[in-house]
N, C-alpha and C positions, 0 to 999 in steps of 0.2 A: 143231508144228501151228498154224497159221492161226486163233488163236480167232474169227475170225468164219466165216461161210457165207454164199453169195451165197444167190439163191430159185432160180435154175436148179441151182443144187451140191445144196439140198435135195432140189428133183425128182428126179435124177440118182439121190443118194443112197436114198431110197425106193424104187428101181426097182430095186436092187441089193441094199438089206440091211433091217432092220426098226430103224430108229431109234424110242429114245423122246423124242419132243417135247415140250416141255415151256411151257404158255403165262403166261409172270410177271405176275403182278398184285399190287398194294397201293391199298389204298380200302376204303369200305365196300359198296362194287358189284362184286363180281368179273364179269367177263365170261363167258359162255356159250355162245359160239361162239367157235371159231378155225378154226385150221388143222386139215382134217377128220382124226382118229387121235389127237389132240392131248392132255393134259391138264392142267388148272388145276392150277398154281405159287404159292400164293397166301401173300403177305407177310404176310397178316393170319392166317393159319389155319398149316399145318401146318409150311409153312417159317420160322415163328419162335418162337422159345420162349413161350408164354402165362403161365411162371410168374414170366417174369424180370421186373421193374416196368420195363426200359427197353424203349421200345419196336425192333422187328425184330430181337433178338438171335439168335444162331446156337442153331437147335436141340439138344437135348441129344447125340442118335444121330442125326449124318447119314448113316451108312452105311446104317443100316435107314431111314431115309427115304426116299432112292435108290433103295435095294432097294426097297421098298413102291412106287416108282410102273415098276418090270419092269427097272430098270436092274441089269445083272449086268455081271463084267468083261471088258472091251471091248465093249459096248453100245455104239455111239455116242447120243449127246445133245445135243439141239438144243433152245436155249431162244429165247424172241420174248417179244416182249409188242407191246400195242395202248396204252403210256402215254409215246410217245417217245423211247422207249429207255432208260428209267428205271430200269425194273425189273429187264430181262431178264438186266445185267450180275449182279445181286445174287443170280438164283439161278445164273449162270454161276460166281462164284467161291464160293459154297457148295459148288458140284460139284468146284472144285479142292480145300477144304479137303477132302471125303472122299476125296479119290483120283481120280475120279470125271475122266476127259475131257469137255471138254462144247465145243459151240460156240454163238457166237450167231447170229441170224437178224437180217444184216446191212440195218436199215430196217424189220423187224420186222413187222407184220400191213399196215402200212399196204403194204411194198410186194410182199408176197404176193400183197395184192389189188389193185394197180396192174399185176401181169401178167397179168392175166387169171385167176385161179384161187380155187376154189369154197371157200366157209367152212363148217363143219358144226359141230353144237354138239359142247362138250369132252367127254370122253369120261371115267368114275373108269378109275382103271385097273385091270385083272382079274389081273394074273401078277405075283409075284414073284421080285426076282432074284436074283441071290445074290454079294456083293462081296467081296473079299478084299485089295486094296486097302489100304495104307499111307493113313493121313490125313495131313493137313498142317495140326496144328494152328498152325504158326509163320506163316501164313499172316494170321489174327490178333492183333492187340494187345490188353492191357489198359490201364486209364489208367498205373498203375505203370510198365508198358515204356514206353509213348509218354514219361514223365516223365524214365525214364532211360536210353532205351536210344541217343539221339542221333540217331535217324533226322528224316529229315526232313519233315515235316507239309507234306499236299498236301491244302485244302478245298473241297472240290465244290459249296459251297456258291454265292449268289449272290454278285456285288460289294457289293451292298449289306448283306446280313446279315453278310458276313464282316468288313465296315468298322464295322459297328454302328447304319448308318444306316437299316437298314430293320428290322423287326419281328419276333421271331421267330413262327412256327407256332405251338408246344406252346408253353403257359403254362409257371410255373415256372423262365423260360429268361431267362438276362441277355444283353445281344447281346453281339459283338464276336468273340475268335477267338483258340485258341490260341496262345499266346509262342512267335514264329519259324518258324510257318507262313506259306505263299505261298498264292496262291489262285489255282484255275485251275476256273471254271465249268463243270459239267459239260456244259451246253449249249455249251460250245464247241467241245467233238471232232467234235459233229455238224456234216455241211454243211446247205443247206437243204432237201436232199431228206427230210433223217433220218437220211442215214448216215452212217458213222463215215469222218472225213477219213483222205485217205490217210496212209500209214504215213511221209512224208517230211514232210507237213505237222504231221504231230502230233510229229514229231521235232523241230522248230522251234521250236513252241508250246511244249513241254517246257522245253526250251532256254532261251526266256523266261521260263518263272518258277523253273527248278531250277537254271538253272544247270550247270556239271558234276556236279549230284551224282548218283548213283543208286540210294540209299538213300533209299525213298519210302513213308512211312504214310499211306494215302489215309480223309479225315473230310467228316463232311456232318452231316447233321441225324441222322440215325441209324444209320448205315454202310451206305446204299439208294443212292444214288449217288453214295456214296464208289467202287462197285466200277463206275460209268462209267468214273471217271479212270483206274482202276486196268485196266481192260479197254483202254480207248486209250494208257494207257503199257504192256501187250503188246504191243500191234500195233504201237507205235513201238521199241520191241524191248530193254525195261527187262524184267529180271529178278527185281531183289530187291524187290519189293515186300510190302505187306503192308496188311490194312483196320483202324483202332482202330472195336472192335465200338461203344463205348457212344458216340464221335462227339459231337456238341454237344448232345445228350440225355443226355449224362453230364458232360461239363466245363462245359457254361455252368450248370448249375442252379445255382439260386440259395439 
């Protein structure tokens, strides 16, 4: 399946079956309006663990998470956000580790509403669903596997922070970048509409920093737009992947 969704495949989609939407956010403003039926995804609140001290870690039960926003098995799920695409991937591959199909909403709020079509505020959700569904917890890494399992480190990070020349965000944080990681910006899959380049270019892009390999652990600042790169190496039709949960919020500290 296509992990993304165009905004016409949406519509289409809606007209035919009852998706739940899902709209990703991380900050300390989540947004209030989306796409009308919609509900808040939110990095800061339910989809990441609050007890864990790293920041955005994978919640404890993501099957009853799922479940609690109506999603049951074969639900379809469609995630978006309004942060450039930032977000929407990281609760897409949360929906892989539960089992959970999901797609993204290819260009996200911005181009829902660049076709003409109406925003209405989010929605909590009222129904629960009910999942049965195989998890995939092999989906994420620990520091320990990243150390030993030989896979190859791919950082979403910017040029600069991953060379050590620019600053990190979160205090605490020494710059520079895992030993024998390649760095492939997540800003890069996008074109400049917003969306995600096609499946031929990102096969190229790949190519340039991996090389032939295909064993790929995708890291960033907190494993938030680790699952960009990891969303555009689906769509260029990489397989083995996998996200390190604690990301440079866990190996650069100091």
């Amino acid at each position: 399946m296509n992990p993304l969704i165009s905004v016409d495949e949406l519509v289409t989609l809606r007209e035919w079956s009852d998706p739940v939407v899902l709209c990703a956010s991380m900050g300390p403003t989540p947004p209030t309006h989306g796409i009308p039926g919609s509900h808040l995804a939110d990095l800061e609140g339910d989809f990441s663990d609050p007890t864990d001290p790293l920041p955005h870690t994978v919640p404890a039960d993501l099957t009853a998470l799922f479940a609690s926003y109506g999603v049951s098995d074969g639900t379809p799920v469609v995630v978006y956000d309004d942060q450039g695409g930032a977000t929407a991937p990281r609760v897409w591959w949360l929906a892989q580790v539960a089992g959970v199909r999901a797609r993204v909403l290819d260009g996200g709020l911005p181009a829902w509403r660049a076709a003409g079509h109406d925003v209405a505020e989010l929605l909590a959700p009222t129904t629960r669903g009910t999942l049965t569904a195989a998890t995939r917890p092999e989906l994420l890494r620990d520091r320990s596997q990243v150390e030993s399992d030989g896979r190859l480190v791919v950082d979403a990070r910017s040029a600069g922070r991953f060379a050590g020349t620019e600053p990190e965000p979160r205090p605490g944080l020494r710059s520079g970048h895992i030993p024998g990681a390649v760095n492939l910006p997540f800003t890069e899959v996008y074109d400049d509409t917003g969306r995600m380049r096609p499946a031929a270019e990102l096969q190229e892009l790949f190519r340039e920093r991996v090389g032939e390999r295909t064993d790929l652990t995708f890291s960033c600042g907190s494993g938030v737009t680790a699952c960009v790169d990891a969303l555009a190496a689906t769509v260029a039709g990489y397989e083995d992947l996998a996200v390190y949960e604690g990301s440079w919020s866990e190996w650069g500290r100091l």
